[in-house]
N, CA, C and O of each residue as an XYZ file, in Angstrom:
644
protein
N       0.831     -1.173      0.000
C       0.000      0.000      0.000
C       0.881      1.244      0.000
O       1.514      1.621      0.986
N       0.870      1.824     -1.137
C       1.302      3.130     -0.687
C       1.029      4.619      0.134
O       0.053      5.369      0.146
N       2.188      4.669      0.722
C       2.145      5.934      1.654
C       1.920      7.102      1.531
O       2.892      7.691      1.058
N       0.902      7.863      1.782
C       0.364      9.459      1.432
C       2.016     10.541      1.564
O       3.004     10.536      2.298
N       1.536     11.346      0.400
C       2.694     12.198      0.502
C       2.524     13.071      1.669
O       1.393     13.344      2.073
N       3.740     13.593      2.319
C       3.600     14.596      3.636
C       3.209     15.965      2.928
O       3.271     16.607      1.880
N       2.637     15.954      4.616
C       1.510     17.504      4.405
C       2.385     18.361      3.773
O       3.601     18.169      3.782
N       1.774     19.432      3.145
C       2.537     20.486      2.820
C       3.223     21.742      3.874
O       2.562     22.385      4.690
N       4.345     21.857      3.682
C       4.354     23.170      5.269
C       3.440     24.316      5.464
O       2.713     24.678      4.539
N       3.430     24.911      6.617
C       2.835     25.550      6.845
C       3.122     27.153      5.828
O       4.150     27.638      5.354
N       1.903     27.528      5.816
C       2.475     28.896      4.506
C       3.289     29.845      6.285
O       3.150     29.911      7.507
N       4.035     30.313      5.233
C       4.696     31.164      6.112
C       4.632     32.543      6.316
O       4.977     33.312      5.419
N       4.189     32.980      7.506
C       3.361     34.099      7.996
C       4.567     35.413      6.975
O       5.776     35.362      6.747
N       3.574     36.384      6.623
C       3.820     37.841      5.719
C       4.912     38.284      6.746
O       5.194     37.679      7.781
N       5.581     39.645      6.210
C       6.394     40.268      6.720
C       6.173     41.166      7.655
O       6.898     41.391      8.624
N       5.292     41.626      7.413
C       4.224     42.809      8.211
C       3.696     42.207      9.565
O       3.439     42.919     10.535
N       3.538     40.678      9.555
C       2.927     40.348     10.565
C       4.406     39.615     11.712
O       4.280     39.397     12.917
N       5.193     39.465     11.209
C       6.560     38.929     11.291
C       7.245     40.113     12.626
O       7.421     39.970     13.836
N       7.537     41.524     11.452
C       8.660     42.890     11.802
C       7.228     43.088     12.584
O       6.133     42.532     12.503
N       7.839     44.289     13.483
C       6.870     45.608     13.936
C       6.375     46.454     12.763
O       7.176     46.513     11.830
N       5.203     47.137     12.605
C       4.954     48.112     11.837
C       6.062     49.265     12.034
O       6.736     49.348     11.007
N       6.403     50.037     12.866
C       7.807     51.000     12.764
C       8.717     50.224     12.482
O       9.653     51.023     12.464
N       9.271     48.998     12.181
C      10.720     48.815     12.033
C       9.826     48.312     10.124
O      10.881     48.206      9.498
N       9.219     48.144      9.545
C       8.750     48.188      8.084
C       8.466     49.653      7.645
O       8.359     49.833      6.432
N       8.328     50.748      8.492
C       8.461     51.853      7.996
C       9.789     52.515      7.809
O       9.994     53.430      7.012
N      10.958     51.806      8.865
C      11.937     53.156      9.115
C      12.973     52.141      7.980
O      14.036     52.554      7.515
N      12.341     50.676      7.669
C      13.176     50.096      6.154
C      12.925     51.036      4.629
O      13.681     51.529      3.791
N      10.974     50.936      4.878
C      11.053     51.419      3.635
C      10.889     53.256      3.507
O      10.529     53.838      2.484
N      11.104     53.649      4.283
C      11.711     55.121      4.334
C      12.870     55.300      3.905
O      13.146     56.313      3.262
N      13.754     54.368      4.174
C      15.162     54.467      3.878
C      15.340     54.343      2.369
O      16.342     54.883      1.900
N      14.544     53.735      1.579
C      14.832     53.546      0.279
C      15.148     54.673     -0.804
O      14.453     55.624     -1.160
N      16.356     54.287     -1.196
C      16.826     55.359     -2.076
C      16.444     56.186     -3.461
O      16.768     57.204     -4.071
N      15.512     55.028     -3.546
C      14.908     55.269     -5.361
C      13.542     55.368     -4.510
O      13.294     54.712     -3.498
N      12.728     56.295     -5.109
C      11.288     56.596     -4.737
C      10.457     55.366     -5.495
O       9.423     54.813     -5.118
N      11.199     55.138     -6.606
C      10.738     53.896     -7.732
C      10.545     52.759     -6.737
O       9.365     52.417     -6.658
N      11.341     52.117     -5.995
C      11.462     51.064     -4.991
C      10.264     51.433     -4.259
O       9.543     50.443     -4.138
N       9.774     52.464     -3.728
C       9.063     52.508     -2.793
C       7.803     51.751     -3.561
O       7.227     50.730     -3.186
N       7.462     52.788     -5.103
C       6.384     52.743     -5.546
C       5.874     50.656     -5.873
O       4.767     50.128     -5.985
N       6.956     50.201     -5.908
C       7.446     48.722     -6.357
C       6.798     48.397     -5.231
O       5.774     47.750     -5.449
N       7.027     48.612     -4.119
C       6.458     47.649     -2.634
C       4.924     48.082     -2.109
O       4.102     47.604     -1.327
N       4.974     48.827     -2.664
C       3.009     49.253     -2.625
C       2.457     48.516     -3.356
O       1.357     48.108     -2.982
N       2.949     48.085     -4.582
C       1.844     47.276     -5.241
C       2.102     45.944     -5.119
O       1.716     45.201     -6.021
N       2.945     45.294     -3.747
C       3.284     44.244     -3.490
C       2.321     43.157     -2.668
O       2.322     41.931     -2.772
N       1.695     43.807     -2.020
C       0.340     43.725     -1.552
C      -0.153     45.231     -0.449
O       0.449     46.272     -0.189
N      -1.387     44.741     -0.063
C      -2.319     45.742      0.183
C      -1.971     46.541      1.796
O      -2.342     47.612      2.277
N      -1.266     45.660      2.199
C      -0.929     45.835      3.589
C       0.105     46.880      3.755
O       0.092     47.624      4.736
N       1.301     46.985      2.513
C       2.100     48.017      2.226
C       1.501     48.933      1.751
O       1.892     50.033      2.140
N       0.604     48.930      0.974
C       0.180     49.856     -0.007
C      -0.424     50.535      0.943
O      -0.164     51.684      0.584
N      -1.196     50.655      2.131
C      -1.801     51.147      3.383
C      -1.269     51.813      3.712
O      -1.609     52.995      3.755
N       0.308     51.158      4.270
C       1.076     51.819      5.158
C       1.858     52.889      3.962
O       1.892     54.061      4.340
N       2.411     52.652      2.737
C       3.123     53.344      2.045
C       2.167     54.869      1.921
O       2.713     55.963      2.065
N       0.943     54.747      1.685
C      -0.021     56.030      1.227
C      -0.431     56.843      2.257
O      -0.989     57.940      2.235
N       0.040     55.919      3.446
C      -0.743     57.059      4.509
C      -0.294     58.311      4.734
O       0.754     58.444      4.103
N      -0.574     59.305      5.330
C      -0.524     60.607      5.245
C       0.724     60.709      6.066
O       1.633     61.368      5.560
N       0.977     60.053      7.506
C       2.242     59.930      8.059
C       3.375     59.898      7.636
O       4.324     60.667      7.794
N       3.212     58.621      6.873
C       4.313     57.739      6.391
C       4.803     58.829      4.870
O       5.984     59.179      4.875
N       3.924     59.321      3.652
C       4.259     60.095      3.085
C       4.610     61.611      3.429
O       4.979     62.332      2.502
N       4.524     62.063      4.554
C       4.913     63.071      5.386
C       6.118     63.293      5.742
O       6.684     64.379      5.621
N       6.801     61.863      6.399
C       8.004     61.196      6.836
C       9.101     60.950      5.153
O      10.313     61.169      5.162
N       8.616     60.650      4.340
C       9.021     60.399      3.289
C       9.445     62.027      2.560
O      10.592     62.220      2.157
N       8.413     63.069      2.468
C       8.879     63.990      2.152
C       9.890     64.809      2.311
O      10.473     65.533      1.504
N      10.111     64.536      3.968
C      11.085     65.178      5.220
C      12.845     64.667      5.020
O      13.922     65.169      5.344
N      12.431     63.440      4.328
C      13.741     62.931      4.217
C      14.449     63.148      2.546
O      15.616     63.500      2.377
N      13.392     62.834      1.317
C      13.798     62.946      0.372
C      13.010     64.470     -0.417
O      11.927     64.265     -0.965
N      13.467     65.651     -0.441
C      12.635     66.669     -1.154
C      13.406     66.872     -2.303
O      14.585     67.035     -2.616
N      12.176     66.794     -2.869
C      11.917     67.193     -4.476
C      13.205     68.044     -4.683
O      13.654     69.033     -4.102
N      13.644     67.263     -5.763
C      14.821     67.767     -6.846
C      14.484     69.071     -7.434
O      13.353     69.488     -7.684
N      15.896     69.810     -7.671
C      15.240     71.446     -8.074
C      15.777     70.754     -9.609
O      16.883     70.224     -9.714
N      14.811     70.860    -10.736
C      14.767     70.690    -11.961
C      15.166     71.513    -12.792
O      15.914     71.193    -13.716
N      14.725     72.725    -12.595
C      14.949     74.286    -13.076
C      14.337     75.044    -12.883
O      13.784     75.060    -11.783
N      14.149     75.830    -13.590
C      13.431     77.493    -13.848
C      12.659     77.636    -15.250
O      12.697     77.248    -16.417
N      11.974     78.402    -14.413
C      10.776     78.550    -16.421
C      11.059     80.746    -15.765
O      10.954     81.559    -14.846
N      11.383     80.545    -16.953
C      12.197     81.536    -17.727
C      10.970     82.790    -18.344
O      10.353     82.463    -19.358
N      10.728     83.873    -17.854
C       9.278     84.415    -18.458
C       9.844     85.082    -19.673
O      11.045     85.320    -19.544
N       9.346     85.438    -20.771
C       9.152     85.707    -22.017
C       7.863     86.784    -22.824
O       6.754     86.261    -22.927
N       7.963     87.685    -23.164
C       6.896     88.316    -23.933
C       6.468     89.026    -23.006
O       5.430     89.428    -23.532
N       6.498     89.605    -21.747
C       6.006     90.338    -20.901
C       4.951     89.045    -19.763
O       3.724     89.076    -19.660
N       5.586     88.362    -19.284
C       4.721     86.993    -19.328
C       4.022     86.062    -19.565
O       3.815     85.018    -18.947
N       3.468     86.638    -20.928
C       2.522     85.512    -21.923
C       3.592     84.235    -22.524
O       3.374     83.811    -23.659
N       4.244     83.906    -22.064
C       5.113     82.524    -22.279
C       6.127     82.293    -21.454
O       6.568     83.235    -20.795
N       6.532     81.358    -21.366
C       7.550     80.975    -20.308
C       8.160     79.756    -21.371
O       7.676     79.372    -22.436
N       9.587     79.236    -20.565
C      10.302     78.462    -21.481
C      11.264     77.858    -20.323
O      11.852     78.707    -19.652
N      11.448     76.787    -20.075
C      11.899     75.700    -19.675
C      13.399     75.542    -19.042
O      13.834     74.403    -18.876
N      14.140     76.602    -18.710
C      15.652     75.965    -18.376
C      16.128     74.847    -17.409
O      16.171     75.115    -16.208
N      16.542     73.429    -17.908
C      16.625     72.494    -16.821
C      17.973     72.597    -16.080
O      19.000     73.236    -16.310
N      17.713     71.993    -15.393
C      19.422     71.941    -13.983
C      20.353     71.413    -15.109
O      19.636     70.802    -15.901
N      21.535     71.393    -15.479
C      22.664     70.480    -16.089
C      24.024     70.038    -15.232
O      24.786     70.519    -14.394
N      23.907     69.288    -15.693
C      25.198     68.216    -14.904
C      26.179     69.170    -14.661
O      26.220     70.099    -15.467
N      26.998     69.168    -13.725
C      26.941     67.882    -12.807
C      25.986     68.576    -11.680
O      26.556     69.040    -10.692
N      24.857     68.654    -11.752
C      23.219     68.416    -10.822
C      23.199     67.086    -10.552
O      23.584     66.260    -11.379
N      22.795     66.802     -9.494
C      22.156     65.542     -9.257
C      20.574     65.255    -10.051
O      19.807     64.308     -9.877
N      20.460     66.210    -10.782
C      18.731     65.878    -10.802
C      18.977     66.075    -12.249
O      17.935     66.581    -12.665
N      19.969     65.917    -13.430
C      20.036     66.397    -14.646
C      19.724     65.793    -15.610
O      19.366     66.313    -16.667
N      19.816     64.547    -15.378
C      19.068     63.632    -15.975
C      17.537     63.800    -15.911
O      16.889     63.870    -16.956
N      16.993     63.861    -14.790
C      15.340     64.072    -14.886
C      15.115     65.287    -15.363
O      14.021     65.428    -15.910
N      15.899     66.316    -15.318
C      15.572     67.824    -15.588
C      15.718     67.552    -17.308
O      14.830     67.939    -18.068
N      16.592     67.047    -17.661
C      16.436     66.935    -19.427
C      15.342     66.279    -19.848
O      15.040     66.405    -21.035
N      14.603     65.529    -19.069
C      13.449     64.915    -19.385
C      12.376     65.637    -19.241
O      11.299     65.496    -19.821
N      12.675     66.409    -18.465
C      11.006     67.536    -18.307
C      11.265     68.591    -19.228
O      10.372     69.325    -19.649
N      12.590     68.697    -19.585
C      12.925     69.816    -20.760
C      12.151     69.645    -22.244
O      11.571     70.521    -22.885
N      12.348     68.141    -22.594
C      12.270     67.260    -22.891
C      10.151     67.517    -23.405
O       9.622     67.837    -24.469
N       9.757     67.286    -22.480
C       8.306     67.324    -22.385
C       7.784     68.479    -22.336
O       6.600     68.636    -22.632
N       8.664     69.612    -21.910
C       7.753     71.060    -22.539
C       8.220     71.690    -23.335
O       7.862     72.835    -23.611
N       9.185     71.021    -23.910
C       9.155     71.592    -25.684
C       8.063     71.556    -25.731
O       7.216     70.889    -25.138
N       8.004     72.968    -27.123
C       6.884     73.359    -27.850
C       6.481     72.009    -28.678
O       5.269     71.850    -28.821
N       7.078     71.320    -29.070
C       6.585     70.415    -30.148
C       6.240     69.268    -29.512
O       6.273     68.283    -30.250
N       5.775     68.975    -27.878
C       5.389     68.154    -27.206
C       3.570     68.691    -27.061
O       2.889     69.571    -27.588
N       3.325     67.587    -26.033
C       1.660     68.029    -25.722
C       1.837     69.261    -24.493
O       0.940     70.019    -24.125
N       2.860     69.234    -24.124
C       2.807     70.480    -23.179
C       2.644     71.869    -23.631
O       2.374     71.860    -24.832
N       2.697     73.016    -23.169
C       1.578     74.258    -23.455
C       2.576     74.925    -22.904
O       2.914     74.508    -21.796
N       3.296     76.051    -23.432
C       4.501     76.723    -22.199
C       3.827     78.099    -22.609
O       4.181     79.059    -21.926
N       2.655     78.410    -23.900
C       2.028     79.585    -24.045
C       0.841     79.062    -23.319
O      -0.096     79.606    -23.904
N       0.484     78.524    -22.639
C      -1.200     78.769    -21.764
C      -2.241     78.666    -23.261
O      -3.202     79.431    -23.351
N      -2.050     78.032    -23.965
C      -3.340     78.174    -24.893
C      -4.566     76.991    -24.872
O      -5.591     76.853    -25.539
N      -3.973     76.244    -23.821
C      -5.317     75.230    -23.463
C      -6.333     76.145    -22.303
O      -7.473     75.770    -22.030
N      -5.690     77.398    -21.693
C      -6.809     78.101    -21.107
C      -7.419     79.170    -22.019
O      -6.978     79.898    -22.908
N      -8.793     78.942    -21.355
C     -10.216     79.846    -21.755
C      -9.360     80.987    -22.073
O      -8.403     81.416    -21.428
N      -9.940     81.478    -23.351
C      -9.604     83.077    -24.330
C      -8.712     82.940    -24.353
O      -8.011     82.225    -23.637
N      -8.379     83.784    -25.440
C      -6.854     84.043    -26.107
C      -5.655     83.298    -25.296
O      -5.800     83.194    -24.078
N      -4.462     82.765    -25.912
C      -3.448     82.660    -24.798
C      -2.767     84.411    -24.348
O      -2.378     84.856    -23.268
N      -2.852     84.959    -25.540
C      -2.287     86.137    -24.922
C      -2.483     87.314    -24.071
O      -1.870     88.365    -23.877
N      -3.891     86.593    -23.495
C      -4.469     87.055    -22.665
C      -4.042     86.945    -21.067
O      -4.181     87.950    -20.370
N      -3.654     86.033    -20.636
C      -3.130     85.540    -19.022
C      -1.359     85.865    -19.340
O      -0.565     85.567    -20.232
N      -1.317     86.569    -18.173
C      -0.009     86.731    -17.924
C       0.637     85.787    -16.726
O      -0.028     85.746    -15.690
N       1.967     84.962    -16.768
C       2.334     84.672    -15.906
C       2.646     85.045    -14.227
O       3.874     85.116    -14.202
N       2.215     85.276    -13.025
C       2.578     85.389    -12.117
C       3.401     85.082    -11.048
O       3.994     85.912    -10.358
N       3.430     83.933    -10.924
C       4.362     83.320    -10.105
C       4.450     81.678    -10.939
O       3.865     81.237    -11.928
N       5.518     81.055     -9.952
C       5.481     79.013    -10.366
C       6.218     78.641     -8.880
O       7.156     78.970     -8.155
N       5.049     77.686     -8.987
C       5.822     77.050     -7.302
C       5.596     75.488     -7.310
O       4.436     75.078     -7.260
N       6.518     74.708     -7.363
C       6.256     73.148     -7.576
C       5.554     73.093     -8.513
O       4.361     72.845     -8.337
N       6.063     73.304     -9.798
C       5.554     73.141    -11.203
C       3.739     73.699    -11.230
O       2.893     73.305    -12.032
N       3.564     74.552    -10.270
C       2.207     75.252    -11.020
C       2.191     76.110    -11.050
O       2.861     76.617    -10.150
N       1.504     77.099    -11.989
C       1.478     78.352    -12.385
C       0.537     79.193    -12.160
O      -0.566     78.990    -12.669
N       0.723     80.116    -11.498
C      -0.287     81.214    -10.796
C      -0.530     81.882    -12.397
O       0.553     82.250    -12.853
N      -1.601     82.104    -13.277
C      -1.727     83.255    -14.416
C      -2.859     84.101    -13.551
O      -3.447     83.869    -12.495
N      -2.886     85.256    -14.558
C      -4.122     86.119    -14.306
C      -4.414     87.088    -15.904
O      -3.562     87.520    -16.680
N      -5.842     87.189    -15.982
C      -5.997     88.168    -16.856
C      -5.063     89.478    -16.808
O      -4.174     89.490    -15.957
N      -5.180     90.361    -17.496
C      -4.264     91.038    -17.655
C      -5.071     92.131    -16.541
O      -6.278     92.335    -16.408
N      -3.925     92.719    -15.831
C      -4.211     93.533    -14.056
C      -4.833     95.090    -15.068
O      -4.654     95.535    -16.202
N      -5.647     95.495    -13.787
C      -5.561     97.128    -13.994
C      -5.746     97.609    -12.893
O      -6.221     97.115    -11.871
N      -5.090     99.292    -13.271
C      -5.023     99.597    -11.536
C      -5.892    100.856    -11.605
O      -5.931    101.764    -12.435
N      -6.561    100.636    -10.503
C      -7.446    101.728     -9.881
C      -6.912    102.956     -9.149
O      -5.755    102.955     -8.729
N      -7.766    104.061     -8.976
C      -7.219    105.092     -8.848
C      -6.246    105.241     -7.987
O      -5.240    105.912     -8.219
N      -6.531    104.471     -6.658
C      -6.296    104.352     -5.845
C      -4.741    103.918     -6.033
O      -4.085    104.057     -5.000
N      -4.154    103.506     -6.956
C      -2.631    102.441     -7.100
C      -3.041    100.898     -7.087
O      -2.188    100.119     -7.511
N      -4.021    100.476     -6.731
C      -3.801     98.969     -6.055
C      -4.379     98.287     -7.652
O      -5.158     98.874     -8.403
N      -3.855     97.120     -7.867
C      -4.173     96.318     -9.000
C      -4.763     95.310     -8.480
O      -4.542     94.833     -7.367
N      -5.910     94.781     -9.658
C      -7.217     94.911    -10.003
C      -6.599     93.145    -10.657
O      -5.538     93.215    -11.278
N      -7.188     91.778    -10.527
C      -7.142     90.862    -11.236
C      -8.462     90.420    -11.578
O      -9.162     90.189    -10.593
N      -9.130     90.195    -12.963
C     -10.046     89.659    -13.244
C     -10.246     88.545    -12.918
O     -11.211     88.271    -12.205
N      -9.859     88.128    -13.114
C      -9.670     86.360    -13.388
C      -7.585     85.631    -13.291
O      -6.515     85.708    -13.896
N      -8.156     85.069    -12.215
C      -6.903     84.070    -11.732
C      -7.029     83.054    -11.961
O      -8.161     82.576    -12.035
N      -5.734     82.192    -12.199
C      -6.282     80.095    -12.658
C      -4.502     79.674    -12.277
O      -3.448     80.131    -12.721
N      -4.787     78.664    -11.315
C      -3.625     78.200    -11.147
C      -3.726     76.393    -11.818
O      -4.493     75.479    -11.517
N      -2.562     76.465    -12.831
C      -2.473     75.377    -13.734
C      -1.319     74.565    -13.650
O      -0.338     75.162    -13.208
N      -1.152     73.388    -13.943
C       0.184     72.652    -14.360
C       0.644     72.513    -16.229
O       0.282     71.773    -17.143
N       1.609     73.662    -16.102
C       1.740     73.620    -17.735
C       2.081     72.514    -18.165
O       1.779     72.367    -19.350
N       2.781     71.337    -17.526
C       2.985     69.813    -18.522
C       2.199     69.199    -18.451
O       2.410     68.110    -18.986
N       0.704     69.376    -17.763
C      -0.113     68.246    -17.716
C      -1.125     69.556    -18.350
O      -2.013     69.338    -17.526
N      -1.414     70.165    -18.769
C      -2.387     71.355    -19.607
C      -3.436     71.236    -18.889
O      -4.483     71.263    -19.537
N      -3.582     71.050    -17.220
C      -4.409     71.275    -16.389
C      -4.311     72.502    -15.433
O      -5.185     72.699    -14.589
C-alpha cells in the first residue's frame, strides 16, 4: 500500500505580521529610489496602506525633497515661459532633461497657456511654485494704485491642467 505524501508546510506568515509596523516603515523610508518605494506598494495591500498614509508620506517627504529641476524663464512680458533644466553635474540632470524634454513646444505640453479659456495672450504669468502656475488676466489699476485681477487660474503647464 502506498504511503500518502507529507503535508505540505505551513504557509509562512507575511512580513508585516513577522517585523513591527515602525521597524517596516523606518526600512522602507530608507529607500533610495522613490521607484522602490512605488514597487512595494503594489506588493500587496498591507504596504500599499502603510506606504499612502498621510504619516508615512509626510516622513518620506522630510527625508527625500523634491529635486530642483529648473526654472521657467518668463518671455513676452509673461505671456510665455520656457523651460531651463538643472545640467550636470546636478544631481537631478538627468530628470531635468526629461522635463525639458516634455515642454518643448513640439510636445503636448503648453509653455504659451493656450489650453486656457480666451486668447493665450491674454493671461499673464505670475508666479510658479512646484511646477504650477499662478496666471491672471491682464491687471488694472485703480485710482487708488492697487491692482485689479479679473480672473486668476492656477495650472500645471505639462499636464495642460
Amino acid at each position: 500500500m502506498a504511503s500518502l505524501p507529507p503535508p505540505p508546510p505551513p504557509p509562512r506568515p507575511l512580513l508585516l505580521t513577522v517585523l513591527p509596523q515602525e521597524l517596516v516603515v523606518e526600512i522602507l523610508i530608507r529607500l533610495d529610489d522613490l521607484a522602490d518605494l512605488a514597487r512595494a506598494a503594489s506588493a500587496c495591500r498591507a504596504l500599499r496602506r502603510l506606504i499612502t498614509s498621510r504619516a508615512f508620506l509626510r516622513r518620506v517627504h522630510a527625508l527625500h525633497p523634491r529635486p530642483l529641476l529648473g526654472l521657467l524663464h518668463l518671455e513676452h512680458h509673461g505671456s510665455r515661459c520656457r523651460f531651463l533644466p538643472a545640467e550636470p553635474p546636478h544631481p537631478s540632470a538627468a530628470t531635468a532633461a526629461a522635463v525639458a524634454r516634455a515642454f518643448d513646444s513640439d510636445s503636448d505640453s503648453d509653455s504659451s497657456f493656450s489650453f486656457l479659456p480666451g486668447r493665450s495672450g491674454d493671461w499673464r504669468l505670475r508666479d510658479v511654485r512646484h511646477g504650477l502656475a499662478v496666471l491672471s488676466t491682464r491687471h488694472a489699476v485703480t485710482d487708488d494704485g492697487c491692482f485689479s485681477f479679473p480672473d486668476v487660474v492656477v495650472c500645471n503647464p505639462l499636464r495642460r491642467r
